[in-house]
TITORNU-538076 format. One record per residue (C-alpha): residue in one letter; residue number from 1; z, y, x. Coordinates in steps of 0.05 Angstrom, whole numbers, padded with zeros to 5 digits. Example, Ala and Ser with C-alpha at 12.3 -4.5 7.8 and 13.67 -1.06 7.14 Angstrom:
% TITORNU-538076
rest,nr,zz,yy,xx
A,1,00156,-00090,00246
S,2,00143,-00021,00273
//
This chain:
% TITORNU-538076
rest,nr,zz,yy,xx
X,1,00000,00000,00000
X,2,-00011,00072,00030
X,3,00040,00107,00059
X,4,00040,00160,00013
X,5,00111,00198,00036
X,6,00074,00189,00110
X,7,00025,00245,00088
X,8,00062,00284,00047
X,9,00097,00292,00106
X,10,00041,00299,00145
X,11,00029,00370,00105
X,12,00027,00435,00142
X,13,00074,00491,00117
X,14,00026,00537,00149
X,15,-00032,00514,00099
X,16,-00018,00539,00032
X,17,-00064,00495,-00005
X,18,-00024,00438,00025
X,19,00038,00451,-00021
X,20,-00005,00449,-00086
X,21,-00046,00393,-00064
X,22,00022,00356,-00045
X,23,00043,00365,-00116
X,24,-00018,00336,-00152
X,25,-00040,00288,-00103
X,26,00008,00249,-00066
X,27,00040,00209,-00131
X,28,-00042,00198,-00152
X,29,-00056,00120,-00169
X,30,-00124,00139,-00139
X,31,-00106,00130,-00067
X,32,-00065,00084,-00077
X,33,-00125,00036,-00115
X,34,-00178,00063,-00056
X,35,-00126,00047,00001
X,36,-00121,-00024,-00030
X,37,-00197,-00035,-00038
X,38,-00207,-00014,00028
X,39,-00158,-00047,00063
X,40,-00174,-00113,00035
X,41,-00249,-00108,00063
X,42,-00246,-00076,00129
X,43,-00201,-00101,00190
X,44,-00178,-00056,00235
X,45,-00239,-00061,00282
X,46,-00290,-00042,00231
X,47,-00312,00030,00232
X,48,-00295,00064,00168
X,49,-00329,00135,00146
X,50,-00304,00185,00097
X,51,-00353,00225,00066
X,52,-00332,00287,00043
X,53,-00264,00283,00075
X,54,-00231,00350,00073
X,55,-00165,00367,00057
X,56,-00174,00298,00105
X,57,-00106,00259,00059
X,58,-00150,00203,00058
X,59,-00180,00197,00129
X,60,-00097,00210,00150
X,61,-00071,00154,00118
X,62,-00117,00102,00143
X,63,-00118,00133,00217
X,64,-00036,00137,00204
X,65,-00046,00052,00197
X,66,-00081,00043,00260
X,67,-00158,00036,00226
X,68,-00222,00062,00257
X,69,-00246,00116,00207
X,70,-00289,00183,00216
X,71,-00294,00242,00160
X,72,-00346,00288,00155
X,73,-00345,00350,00117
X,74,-00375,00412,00108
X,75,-00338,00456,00147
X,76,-00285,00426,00174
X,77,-00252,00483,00215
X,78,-00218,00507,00149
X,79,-00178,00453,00159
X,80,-00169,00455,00233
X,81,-00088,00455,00242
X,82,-00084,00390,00205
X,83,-00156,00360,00238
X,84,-00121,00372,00306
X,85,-00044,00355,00297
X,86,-00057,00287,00270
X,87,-00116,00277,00321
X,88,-00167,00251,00265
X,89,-00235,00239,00278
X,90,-00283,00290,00238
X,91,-00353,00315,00239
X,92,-00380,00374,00216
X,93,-00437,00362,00174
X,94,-00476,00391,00116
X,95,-00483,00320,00088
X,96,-00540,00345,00026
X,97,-00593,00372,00085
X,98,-00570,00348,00147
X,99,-00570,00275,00182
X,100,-00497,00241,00186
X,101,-00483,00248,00262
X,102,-00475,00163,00264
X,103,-00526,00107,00281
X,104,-00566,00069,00243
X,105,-00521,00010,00210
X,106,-00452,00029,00240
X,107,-00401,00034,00192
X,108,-00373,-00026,00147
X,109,-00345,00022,00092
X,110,-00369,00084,00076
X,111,-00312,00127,00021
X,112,-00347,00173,-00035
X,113,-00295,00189,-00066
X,114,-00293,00246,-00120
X,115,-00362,00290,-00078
X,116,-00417,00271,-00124
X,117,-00399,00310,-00175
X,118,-00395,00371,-00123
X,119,-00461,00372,-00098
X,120,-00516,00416,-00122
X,121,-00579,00409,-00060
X,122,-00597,00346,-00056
X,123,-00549,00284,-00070
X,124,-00611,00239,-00047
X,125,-00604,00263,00008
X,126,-00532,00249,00017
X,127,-00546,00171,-00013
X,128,-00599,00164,00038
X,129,-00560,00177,00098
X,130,-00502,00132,00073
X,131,-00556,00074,00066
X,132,-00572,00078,00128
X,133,-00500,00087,00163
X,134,-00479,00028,00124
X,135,-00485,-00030,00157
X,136,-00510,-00097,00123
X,137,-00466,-00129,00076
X,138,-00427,-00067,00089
X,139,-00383,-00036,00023
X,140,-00390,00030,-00009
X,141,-00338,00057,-00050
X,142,-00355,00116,-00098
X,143,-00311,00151,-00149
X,144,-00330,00203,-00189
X,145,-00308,00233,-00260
X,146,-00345,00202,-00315
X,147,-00394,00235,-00365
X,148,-00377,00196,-00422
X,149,-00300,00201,-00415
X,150,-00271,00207,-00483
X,151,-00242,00275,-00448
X,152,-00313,00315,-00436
X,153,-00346,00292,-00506
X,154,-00290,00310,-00548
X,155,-00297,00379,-00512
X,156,-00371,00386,-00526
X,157,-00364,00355,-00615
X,158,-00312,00415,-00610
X,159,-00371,00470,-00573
X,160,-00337,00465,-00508
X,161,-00366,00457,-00440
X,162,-00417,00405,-00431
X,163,-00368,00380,-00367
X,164,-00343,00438,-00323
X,165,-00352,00502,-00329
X,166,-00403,00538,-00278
X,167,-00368,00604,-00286
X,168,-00308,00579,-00253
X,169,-00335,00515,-00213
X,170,-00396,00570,-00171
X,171,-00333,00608,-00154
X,172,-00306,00556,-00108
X,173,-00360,00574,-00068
X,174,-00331,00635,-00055
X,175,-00258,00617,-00060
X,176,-00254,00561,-00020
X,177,-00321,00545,00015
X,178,-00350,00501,-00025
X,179,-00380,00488,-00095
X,180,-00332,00462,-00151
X,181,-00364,00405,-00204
X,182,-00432,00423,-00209
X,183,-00443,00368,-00269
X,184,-00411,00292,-00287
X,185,-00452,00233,-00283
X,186,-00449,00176,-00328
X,187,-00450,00113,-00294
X,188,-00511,00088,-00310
X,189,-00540,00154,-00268
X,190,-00489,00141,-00217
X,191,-00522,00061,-00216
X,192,-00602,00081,-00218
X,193,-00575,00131,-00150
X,194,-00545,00068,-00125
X,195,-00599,00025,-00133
X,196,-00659,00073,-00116
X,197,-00626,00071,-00045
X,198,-00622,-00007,-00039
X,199,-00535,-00009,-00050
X,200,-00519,-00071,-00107
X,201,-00464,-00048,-00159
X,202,-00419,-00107,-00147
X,203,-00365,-00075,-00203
X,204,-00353,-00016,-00243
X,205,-00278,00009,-00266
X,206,-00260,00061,-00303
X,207,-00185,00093,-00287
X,208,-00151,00167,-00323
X,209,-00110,00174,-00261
X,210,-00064,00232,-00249
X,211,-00105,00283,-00301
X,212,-00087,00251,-00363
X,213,-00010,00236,-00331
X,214,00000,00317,-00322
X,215,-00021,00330,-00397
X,216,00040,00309,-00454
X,217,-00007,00346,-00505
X,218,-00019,00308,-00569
X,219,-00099,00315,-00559
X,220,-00090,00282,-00490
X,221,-00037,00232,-00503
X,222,-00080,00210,-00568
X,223,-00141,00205,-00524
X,224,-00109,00171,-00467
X,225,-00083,00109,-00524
X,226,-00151,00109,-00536
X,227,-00181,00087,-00477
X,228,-00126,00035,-00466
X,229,-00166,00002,-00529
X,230,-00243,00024,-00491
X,231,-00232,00041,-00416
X,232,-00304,00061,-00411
X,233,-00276,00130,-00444
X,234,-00226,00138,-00388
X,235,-00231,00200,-00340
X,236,-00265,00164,-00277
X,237,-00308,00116,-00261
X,238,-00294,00072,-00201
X,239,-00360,00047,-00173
X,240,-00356,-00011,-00113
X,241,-00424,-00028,-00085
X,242,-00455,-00064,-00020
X,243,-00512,-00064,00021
X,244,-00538,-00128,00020
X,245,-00615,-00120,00028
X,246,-00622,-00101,00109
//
């Protein structure tokens, strides 16, 4: 199981985003579930990447239990102070226009977790260059919030947002350096992506994690019974897949 008071610990007072983040993150089933997944495939001598890896809590907590893993991010100086106390391994890398600075076939799992949904270039792009890092028979984990969530289309029957709203999700470009949800994909977008680029969908899961936790309203608490009953209306969609065709 992660060692999930290891990173909170592991947070820089200096950072302020690292308090909130702390908060919201570190009781979150989610890396908990991806820790397990990932653990149970890779050893400790197979190279691990995380895509999209900044505020880095994931690429910490496997480095933290002696694993081989990389992140790449955008910009990854705006995390520096953490990059550099805990030593981790990152790359700077626009990863919707530019190559992933790794070889052809050198990483046994590649982590996608919650980025899809923030990138507005070229997400091809991004799925083509994690083809061809992954290394056959190699594992992809993606997560990613899920169109069809019971949460997003009982927004849009009551003239709400059709998924985020651009207003406030183009102003993380300016606020913190990067764009916010640009749209939600419903899984059978997120499989066609999947299988254009030669990955096989070994298993889909569908999870609420810490939103629906954080909410006690009657709309959410209603909505949450209800997806006990049909998980494919829960928040997220967990999506394992694996590169089988060389």
């Amino acid at each position: 199981m992660a060692d999930l008071e290891a990173l909170q610990e592991s947070f820089s007072e200096a950072e302020g985003d690292y308090a909130a983040w702390s908060e919201k993150y570190t009781p979150d089933h989610r890396y908990h579930e991806l820790y397990d997944r990932t653990t149970q495939v890779a050893s400790h001598d197979d190279a691990i990447l995380d895509v999209g890896a900044a505020p880095f809590h994931f690429t910490f907590l496997l480095d933290d239990a002696g694993y081989d893993v990389a992140g790449i991010d955008l910009d990854p100086s705006r995390h520096a102070a953490y990059v550099d106390e805990h030593a981790l391994t990152v790359h700077a890398c626009d990863i919707e226009t530019e190559p992933f600075p790794l070889a052809d076939d050198s990483v046994s799992v590649v982590l996608f977790s919650e980025v899809l949904e923030h990138l507005r270039q070229n997400p091809l792009h991004a799925m083509e260059e994690i083809e061809r890092v992954l290394e056959p028979g190699g594992t992809l984990f993606l997560s990613t919030p899920n169109a069809h969530s019971i949460f997003d289309l009982y927004d849009y029957l009551l003239g709400g947002n059709v998924g985020p709203s651009p207003t406030s999700e183009y102003a993380e470009l300016s606020e913190r350096g990067h764009m916010g949800h640009v749209r939600h994909w419903a899984t059978s977008e997120v499989r066609e992506l999947l299988t254009t680029y030669g990955l096989t969908v070994v298993s889909v899961d569908y999870r609420n994690w810490h939103y629906v936790d954080d909410d006690a309203s009657l709309k959410m608490t209603v909505a949450e019974r209800a997806t006990d009953l049909v998980p494919r209306l829960r928040r997220f969609q967990l999506v394992t897949a694996r590169n089988l065709f060389p």
